[in-house]
N, C-alpha and C positions, 0 to 999 in steps of 0.2 A: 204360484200355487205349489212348486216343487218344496218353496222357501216351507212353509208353511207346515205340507207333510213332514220333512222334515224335521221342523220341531216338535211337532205332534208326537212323532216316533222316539227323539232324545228324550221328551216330557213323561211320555208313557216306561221307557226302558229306568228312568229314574225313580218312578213311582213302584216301579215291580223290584225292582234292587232295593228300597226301605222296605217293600211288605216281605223277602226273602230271607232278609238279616235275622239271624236264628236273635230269641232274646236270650242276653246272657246272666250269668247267678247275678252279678252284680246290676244291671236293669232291675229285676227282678225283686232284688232286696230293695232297691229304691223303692219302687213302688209298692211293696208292700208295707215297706215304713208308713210309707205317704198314706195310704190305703188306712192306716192304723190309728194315721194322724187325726185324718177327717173324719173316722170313727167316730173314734173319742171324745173328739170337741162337735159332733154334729152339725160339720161344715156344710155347707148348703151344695158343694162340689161334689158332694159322698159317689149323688146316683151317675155322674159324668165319667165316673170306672169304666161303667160297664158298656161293654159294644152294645150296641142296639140288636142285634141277630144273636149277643149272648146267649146261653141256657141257665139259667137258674131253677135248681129244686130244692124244695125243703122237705127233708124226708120225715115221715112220722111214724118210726119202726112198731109204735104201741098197736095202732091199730090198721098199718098197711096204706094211707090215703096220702102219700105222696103227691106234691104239688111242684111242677113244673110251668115258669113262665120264660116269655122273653125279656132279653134284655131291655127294651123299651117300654114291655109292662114292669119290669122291677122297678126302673125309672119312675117311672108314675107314681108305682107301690109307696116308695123312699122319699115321692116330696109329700104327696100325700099326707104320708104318717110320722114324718120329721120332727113337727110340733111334741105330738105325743108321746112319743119317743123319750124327746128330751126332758120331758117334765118326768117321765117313770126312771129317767137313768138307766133306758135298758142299750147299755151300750157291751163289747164288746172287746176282752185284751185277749192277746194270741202270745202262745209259747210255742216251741220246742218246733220250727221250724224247719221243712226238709224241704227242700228244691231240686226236682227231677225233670229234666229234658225231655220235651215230647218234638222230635221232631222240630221247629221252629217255636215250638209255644216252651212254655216253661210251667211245672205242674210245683202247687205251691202248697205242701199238705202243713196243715199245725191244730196244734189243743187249743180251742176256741170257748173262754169259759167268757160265760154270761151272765152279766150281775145282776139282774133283776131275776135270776133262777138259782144263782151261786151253784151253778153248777156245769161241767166241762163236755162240749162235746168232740169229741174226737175223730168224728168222721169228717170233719171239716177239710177242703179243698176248692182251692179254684184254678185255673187254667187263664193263665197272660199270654196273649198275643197281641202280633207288632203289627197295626193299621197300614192301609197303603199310603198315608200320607206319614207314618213312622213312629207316631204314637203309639204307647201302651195300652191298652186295656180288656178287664175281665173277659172272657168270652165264655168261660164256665166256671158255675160255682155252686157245689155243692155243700147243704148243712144240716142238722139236726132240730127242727121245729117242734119236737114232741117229747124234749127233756123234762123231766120231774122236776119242779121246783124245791128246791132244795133247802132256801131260807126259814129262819126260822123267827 
């Protein structure tokens, strides 16, 4: 039984030393490459970013009706509407990239323009943190739902 606890306890102090490992710029750019990658090519991987307890909103400054879900409803959101998605081309490239440290998570701001509205929203941010098994993923992401389409 002693045998036992004690690995419980080695097993546990290893799983809190991955979730405390701050994530660094270079983590960070990884996945956000990646994050970029499955975007764009509408990998079926997209919604597996995001933590399940994430926060996700999409703000809609015209008329104040912001929408907040969890990460496990965005999941659902993302396979849901994948199909459709892909047939409109409404995907997603990101510029101008700034990475700021929050305490263990890493805060990951950029100009996020969007081709089926040709047009950029700039409040765009999410928030990466490290899982207790060591894994990356979203935990918050904030974006711009309510841009003018712009195409002409």
């Amino acid at each position: 039984m002693k045998l036992s606890a004690t690995f419980l306890a080695l097993a546990l102090c290893t799983v809190t030393a991955h979730a405390a490992q701050p994530v660094t710029k270079a983590e960070a750019e990884a996945f956000f490459k990646r994050m970029q990658a499955w975007n764009s090519s509408f990998d079926s991987r997209y919604p597996e970013l995001y933590a399940p307890t994430a926060k996700v909103t999409g703000l809609h400054y015209r008329d104040d009706s912001d929408l907040t879900v969890t990460g496990a409803q965005w999941q659902q959101i993302l396979s849901l509407t994948a199909a459709k998605a892909k047939k409109r081309n409404d995907s997603s490239t990101f510029s101008n990239m700034r990475y700021t440290q929050q305490d263990d998570r890493m805060k990951i701001t950029a100009d996020r323009y969007m081709t089926r509205k040709c047009n950029t929203d700039k409040t765009y941010y999410m928030v990466v943190g490290r899982q207790a098994d060591g894994q990356l993923l979203i935990e918050e992401e904030t974006f711009d739902v309510g841009l003018e389409n712009l195409c002409k």
